[in-house]
N, C-alpha and C positions, 0 to 999 in steps of 0.2 A: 414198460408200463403200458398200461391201456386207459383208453381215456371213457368214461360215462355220462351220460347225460343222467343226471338225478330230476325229476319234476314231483315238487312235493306242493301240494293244493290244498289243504286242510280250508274250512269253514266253520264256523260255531256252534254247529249242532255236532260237527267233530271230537269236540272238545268237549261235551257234556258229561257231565259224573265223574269228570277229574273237580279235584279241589279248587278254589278260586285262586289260590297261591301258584298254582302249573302255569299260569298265564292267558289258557283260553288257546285261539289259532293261533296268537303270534309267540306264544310257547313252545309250542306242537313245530315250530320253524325253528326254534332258537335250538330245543332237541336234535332235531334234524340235524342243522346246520354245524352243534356240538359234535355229534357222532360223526360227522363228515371230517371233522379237524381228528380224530381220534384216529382215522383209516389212511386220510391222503397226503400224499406226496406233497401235492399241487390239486388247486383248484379254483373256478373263477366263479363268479355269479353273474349268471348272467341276465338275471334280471328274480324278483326277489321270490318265485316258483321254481327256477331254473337255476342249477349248476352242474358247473361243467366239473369232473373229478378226473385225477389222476391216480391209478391203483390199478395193481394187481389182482384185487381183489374180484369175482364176477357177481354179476347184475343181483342171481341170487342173493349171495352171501352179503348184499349191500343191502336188500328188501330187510332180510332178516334183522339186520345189524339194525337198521332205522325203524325197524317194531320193535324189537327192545329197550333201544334209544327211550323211545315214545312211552312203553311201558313203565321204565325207571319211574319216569315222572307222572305215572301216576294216568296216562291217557289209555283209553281202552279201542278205540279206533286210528287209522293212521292218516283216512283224510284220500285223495286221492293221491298216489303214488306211485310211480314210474322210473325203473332206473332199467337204462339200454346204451348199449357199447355204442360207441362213437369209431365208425372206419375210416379208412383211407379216402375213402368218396364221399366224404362230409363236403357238402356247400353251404355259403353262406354268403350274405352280402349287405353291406352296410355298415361292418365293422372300422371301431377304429381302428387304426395301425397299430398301435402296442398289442389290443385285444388279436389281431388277425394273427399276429411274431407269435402270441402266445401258443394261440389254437394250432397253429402249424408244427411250432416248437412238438407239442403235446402229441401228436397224432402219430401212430404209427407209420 
């Protein structure tokens, strides 16, 4: 497995000319966050723009799969959007200990 950074940033003018029922931005996340459970192994959040994905899947085929997602429901923008592989020489600092076991666990 490989691991991804997903950063998905949507704002309200994101979400205009979907119906009131889609949700608005915090729709446009829940999409997101849906489609992420549909692809991954494993995954963390690592804060509510930010998560971390386990899959095979590449960065592409995850852009794609989360305008879709987005589409289903009716959004015609995706908001800003970022998904990039996580390597071996990932740092970080500040973590808790479960979250660090995890990221370690996860990384090739």
């Amino acid at each position: 497995m490989s691991l991804s950074l997903v950063i998905h940033r949507p704002d309200a003018a994101d979400a205009e000319g979907a119906s009131p029922e889609a949700g608005g931005a915090e729709g446009m996340r829940k999409a997101v966050r849906d489609a992420i459970w549909e692809v991954a192994d494993a995954h963390w959040a690592v804060a509510d723009d930010s998560i971390l994905v386990s899959t095979d899947l590449s960065p592409s085929y995850l852009v794609s799969h989360f305008q879709r997602a987005l589409a289903r429901r009716g959004f015609r923008r995706t908001g800003l959007l970022l998904v990039t592989t996580v390597g071996p020489k990932a740092s970080w600092a500040g973590l808790p200990p479960d979250s660090e076991a995890w990221l370690r666990d996860m990384l090739p």
